[in-house]
KOLDREN-784295 format. One line per 10 residues: number of its first residue (from 1); for each residue x, y, z of N, C-alpha, C, O. Coordinates in steps of 0.05 Angstrom, whole numbers, plus 5000, padded with zeros to 4 digits. Layout:
N
NUM	X:Y:Z:X:Y:Z:X:Y:Z:X:Y:Z  ... $
% end
This chain:
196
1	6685:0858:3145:6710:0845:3152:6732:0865:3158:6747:0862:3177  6734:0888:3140:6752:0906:3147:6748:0922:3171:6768:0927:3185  6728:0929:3177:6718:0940:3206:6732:0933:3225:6747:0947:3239  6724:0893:3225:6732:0881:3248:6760:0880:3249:6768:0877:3271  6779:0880:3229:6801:0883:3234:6816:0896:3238:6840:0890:3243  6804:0929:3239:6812:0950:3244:6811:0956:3273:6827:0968:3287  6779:0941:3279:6771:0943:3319:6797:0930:3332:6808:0938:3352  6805:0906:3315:6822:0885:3327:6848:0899:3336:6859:0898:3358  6855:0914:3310:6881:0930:3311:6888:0951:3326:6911:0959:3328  6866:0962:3340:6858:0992:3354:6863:0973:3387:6878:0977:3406 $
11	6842:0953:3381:6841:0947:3414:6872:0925:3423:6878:0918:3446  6885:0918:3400:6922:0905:3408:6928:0930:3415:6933:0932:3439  6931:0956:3400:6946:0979:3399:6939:0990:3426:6958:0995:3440  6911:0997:3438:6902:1001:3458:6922:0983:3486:6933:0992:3506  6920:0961:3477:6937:0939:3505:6962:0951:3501:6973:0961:3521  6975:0952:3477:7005:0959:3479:7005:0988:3492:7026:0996:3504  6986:1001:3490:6988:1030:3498:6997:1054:3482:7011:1075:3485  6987:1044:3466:6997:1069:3443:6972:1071:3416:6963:1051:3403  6966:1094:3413:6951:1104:3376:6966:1094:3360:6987:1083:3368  6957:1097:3329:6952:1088:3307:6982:1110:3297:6996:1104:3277 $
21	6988:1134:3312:7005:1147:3302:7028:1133:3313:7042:1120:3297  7035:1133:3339:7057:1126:3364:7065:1103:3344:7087:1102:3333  7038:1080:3338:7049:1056:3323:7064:1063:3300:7080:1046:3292  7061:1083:3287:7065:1085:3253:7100:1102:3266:7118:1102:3249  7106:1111:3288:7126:1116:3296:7142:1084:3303:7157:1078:3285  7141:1072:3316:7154:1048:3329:7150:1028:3303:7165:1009:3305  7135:1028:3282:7147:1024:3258:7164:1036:3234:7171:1023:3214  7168:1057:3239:7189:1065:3227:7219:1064:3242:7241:1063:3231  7213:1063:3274:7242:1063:3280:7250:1024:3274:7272:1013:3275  7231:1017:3271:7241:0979:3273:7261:0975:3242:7280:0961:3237 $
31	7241:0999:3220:7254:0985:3191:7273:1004:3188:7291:1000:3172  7272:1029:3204:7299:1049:3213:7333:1023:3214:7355:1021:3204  7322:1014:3227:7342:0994:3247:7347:0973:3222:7370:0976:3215  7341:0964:3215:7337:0940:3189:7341:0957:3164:7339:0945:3142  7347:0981:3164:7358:0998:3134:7332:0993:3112:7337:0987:3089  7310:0995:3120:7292:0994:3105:7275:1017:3094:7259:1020:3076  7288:1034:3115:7275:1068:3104:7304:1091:3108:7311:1099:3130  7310:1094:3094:7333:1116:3093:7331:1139:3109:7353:1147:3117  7307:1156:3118:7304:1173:3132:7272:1170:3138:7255:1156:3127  7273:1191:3164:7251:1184:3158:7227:1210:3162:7230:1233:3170 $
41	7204:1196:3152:7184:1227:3133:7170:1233:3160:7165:1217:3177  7166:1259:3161:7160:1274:3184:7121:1289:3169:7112:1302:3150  7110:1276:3194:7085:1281:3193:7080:1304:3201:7099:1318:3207  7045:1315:3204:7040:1352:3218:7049:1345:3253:7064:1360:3266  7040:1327:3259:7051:1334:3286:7081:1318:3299:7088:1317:3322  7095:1307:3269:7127:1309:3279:7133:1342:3280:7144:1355:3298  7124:1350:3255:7131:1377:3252:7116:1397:3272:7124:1421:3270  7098:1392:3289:7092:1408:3310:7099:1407:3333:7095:1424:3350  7117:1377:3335:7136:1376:3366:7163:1394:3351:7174:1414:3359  7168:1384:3333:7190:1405:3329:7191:1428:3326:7213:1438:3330 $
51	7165:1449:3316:7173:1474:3311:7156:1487:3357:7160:1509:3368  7146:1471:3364:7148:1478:3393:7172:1474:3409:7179:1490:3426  7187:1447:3402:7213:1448:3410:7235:1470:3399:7256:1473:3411  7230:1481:3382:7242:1512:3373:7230:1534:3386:7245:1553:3391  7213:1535:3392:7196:1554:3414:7215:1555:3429:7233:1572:3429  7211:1526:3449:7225:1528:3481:7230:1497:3481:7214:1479:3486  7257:1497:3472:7269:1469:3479:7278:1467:3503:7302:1460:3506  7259:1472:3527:7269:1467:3552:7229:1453:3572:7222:1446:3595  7215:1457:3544:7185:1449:3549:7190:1419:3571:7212:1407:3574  7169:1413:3580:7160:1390:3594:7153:1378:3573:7144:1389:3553 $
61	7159:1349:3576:7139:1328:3559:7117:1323:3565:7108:1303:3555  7101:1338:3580:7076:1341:3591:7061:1368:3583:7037:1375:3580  7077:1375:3580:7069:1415:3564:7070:1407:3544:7049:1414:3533  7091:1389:3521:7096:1386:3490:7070:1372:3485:7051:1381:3471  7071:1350:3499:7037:1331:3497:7011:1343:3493:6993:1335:3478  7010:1365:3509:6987:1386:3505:6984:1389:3484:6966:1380:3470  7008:1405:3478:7015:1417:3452:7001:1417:3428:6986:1432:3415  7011:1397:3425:7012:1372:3400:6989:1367:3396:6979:1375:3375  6976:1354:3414:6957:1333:3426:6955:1312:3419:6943:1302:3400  6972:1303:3441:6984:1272:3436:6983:1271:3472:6982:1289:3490 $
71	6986:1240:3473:6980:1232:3503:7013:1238:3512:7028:1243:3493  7026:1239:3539:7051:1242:3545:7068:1225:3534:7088:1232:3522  7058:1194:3539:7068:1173:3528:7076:1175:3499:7099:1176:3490  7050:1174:3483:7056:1176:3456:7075:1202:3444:7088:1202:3423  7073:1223:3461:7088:1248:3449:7135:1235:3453:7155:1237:3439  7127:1226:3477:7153:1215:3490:7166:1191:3468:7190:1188:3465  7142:1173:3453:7154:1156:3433:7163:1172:3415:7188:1173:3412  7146:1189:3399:7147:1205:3376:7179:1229:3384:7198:1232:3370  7176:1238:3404:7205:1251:3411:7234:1236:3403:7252:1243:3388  7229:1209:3421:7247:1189:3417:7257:1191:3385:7278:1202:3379 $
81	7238:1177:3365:7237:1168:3345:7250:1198:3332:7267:1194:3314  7243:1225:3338:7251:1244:3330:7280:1246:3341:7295:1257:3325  7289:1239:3358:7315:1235:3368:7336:1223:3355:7358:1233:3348  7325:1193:3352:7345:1171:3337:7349:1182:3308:7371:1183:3296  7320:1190:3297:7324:1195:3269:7356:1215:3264:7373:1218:3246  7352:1220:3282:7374:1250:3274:7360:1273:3261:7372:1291:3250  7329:1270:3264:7315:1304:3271:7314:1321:3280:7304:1343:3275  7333:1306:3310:7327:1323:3334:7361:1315:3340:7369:1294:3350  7377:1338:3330:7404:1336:3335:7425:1342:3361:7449:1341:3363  7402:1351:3383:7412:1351:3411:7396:1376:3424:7381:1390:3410 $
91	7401:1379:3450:7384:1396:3466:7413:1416:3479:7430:1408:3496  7413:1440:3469:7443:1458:3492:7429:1488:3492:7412:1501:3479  7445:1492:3514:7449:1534:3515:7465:1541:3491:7485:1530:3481  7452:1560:3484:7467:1575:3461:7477:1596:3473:7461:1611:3484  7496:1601:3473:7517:1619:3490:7528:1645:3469:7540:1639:3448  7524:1668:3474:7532:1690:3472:7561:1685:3461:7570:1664:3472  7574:1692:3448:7601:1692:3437:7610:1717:3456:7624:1713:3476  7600:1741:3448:7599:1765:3464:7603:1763:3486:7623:1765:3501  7579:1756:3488:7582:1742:3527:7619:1737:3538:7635:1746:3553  7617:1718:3520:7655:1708:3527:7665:1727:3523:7686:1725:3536 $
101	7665:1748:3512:7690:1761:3505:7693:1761:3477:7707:1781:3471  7687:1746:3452:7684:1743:3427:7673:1764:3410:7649:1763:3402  7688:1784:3405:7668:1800:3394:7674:1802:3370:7652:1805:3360  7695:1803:3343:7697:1791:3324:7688:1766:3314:7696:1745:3325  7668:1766:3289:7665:1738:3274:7682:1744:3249:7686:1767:3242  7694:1716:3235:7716:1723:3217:7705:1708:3195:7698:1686:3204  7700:1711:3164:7691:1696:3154:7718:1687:3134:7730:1705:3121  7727:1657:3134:7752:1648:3125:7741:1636:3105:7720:1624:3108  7757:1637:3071:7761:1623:3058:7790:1607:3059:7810:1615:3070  7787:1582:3045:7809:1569:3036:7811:1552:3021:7794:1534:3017 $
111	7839:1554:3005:7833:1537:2983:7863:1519:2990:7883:1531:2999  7863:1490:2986:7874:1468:2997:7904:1459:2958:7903:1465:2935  7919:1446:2972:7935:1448:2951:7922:1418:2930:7938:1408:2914  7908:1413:2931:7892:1395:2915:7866:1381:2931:7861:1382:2955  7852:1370:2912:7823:1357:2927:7829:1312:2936:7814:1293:2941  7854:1314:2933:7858:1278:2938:7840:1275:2969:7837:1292:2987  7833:1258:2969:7813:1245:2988:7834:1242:3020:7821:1243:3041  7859:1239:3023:7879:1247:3034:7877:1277:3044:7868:1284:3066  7885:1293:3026:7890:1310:3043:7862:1330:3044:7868:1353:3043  7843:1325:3045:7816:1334:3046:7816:1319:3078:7813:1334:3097 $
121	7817:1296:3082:7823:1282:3115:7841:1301:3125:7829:1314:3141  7861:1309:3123:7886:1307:3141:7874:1338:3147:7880:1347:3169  7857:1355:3131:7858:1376:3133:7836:1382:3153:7839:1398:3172  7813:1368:3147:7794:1368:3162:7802:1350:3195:7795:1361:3216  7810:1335:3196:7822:1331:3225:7841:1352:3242:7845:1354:3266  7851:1366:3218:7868:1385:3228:7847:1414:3239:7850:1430:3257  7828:1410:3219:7814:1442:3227:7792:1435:3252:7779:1454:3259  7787:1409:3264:7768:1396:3287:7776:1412:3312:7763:1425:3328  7802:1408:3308:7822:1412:3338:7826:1437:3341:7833:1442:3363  7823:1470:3315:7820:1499:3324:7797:1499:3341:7775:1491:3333 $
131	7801:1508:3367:7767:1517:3382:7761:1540:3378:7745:1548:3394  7769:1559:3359:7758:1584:3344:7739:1584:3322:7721:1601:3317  7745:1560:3310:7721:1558:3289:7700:1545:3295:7700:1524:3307  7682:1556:3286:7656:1554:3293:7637:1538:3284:7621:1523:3295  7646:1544:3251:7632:1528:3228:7657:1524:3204:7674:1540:3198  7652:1497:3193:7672:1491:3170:7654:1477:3153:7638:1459:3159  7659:1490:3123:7642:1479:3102:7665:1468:3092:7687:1479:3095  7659:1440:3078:7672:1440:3052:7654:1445:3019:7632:1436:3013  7671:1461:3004:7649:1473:2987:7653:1466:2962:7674:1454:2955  7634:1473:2944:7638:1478:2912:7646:1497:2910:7645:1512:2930 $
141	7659:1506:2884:7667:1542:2883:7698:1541:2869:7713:1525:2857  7697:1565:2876:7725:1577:2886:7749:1563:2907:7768:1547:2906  7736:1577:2923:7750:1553:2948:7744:1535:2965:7727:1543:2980  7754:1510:2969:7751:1495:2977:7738:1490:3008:7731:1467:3012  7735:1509:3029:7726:1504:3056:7723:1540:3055:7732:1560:3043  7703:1534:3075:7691:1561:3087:7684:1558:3121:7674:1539:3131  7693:1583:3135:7705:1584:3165:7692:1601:3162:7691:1620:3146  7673:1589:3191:7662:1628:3207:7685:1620:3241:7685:1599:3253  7694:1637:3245:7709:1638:3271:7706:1658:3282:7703:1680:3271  7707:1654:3308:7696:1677:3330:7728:1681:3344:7742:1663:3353 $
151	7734:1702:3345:7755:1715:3360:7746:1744:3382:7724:1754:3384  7767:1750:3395:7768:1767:3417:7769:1793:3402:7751:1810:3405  7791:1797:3384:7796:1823:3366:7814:1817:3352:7820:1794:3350  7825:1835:3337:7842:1830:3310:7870:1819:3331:7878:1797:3323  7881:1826:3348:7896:1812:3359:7894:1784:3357:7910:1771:3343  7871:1771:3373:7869:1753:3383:7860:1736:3347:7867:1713:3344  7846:1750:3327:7848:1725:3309:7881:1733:3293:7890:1712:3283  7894:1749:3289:7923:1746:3288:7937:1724:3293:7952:1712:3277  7928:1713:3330:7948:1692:3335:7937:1667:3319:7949:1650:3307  7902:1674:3325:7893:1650:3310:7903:1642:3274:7915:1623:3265 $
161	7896:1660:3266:7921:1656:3237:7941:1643:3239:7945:1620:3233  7958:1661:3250:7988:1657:3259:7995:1623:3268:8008:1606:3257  7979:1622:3295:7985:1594:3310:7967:1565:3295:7976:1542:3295  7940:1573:3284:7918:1552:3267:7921:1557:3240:7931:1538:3228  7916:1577:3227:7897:1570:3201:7927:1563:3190:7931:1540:3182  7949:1582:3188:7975:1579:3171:7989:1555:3181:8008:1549:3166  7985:1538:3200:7997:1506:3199:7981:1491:3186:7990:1471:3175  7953:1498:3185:7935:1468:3165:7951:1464:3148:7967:1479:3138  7944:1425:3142:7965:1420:3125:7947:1432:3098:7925:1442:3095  7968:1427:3084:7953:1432:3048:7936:1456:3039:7917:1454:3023 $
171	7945:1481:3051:7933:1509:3059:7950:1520:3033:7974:1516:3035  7941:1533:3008:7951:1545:2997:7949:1579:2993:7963:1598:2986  7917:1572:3005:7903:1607:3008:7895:1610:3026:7887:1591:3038  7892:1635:3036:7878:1646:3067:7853:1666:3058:7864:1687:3066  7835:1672:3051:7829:1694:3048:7804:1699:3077:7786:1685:3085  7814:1725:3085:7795:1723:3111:7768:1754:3107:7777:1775:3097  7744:1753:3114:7729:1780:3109:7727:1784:3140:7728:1765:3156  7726:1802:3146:7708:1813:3186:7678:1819:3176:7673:1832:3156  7659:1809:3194:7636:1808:3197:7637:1838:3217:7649:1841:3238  7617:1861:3199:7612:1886:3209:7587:1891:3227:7581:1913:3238 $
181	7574:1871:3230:7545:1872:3231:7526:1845:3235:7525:1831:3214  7514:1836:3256:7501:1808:3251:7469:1817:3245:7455:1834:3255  7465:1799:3228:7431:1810:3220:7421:1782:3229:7401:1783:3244  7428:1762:3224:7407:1735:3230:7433:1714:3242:7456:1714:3233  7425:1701:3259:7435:1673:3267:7421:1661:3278:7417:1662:3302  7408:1645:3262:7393:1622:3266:7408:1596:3270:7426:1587:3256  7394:1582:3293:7408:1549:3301:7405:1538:3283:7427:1527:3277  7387:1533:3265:7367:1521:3246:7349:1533:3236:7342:1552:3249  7330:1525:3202:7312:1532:3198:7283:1523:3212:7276:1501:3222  7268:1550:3209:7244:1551:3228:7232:1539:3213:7237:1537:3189 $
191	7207:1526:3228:7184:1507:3220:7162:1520:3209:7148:1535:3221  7160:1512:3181:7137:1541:3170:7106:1529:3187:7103:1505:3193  7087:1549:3192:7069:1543:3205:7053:1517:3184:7046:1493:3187  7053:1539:3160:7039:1523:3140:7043:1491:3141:7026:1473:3146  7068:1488:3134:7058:1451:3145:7059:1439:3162:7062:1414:3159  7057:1450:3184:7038:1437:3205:7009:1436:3208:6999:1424:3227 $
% end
């Protein structure tokens, strides 16, 4: 009996056009949608479209399908589903800072004149709108937010001080380090082979 219901399920899945995996994908994005799975768990070959999409996120969905080995179709669901999840947080050029002209990175602490849920907003809306900063933590610690910002030279993050960081509202401290040296910048962490 179980056989036959398994042939049954292979040859619906077959008409719809999709494996046993593609399906176990288009079921998770349905109970995705219906809040029935909070995130969602990434199999060997979610994790092998993704650490090839770290390769060369500019692949064909016809080269990734290879890949993988998954049909185009099914690789294109499983992408999708890697998409919506928020696994797959967008496709861009990573651009040279250098390149521009950026050749200082600045690493900013700051500490805010209290933690009220207020001015933790007002501050963070305020720090959206610098296009110098790069990255903003809000942290445990010491101080409250951490800034990597890219400037031209000590000139150019001067004004940025001067004209951004010293108007945030609720700014009690500045403390800023210069980055002497870049050893790693990674977009993201890499995909260990091992679990794939």
């Amino acid at each position: 009996m179980g056989r036959m219901i398994v042939e049954i399920a292979v040859n619906v899945l077959a008409k719809w056009g999709c494996d046993i995996l593609s399906f176990r994908v288009l079921l998770r994005q349905k109970c995705q949608k219906k809040g029935k799975i909070a995130r969602m768990e990434l199999d060997s070959i979610d994790l092998s479209i993704l650490a090839t999409l770290q390769a060369d996120g500019r692949i064909s969905n016809v080269a990734l399908a290879e890949a993988v080995g998954l049909s185009p179709s099914a690789c294109s669901r499983r992408l999708d589903a890697l998409e919506k999840s928020g696994a797959i947080r967008g496709y861009h050029a990573r651009v040279s800072n250098k390149a521009l002209g950026y050749t200082l990175t600045v690493i900013v602490h700051i500490s805010l004149s209290g933690q009220f849920q207020k001015t933790l907003r007002e501050f963070e809306d305020a720090i959206k709108r610098c296009p110098n900063v790069l990255v903003c933590y809000l942290m445990s610690g010491e101080y409250d937010y951490i800034l990597r910002i890219a400037a031209k030279d000590l000139a150019d993050y001067e004004r940025i001080h001067r004209d951004w960081l010293s108007s945030l509202p609720h700014v009690v401290k500045i403390n800023s380090s210069f980055a002497l040296r870049e050893i790693i910048d990674r977009p993201n962490v890499g995909i260990d082979p091992a679990m794939v």
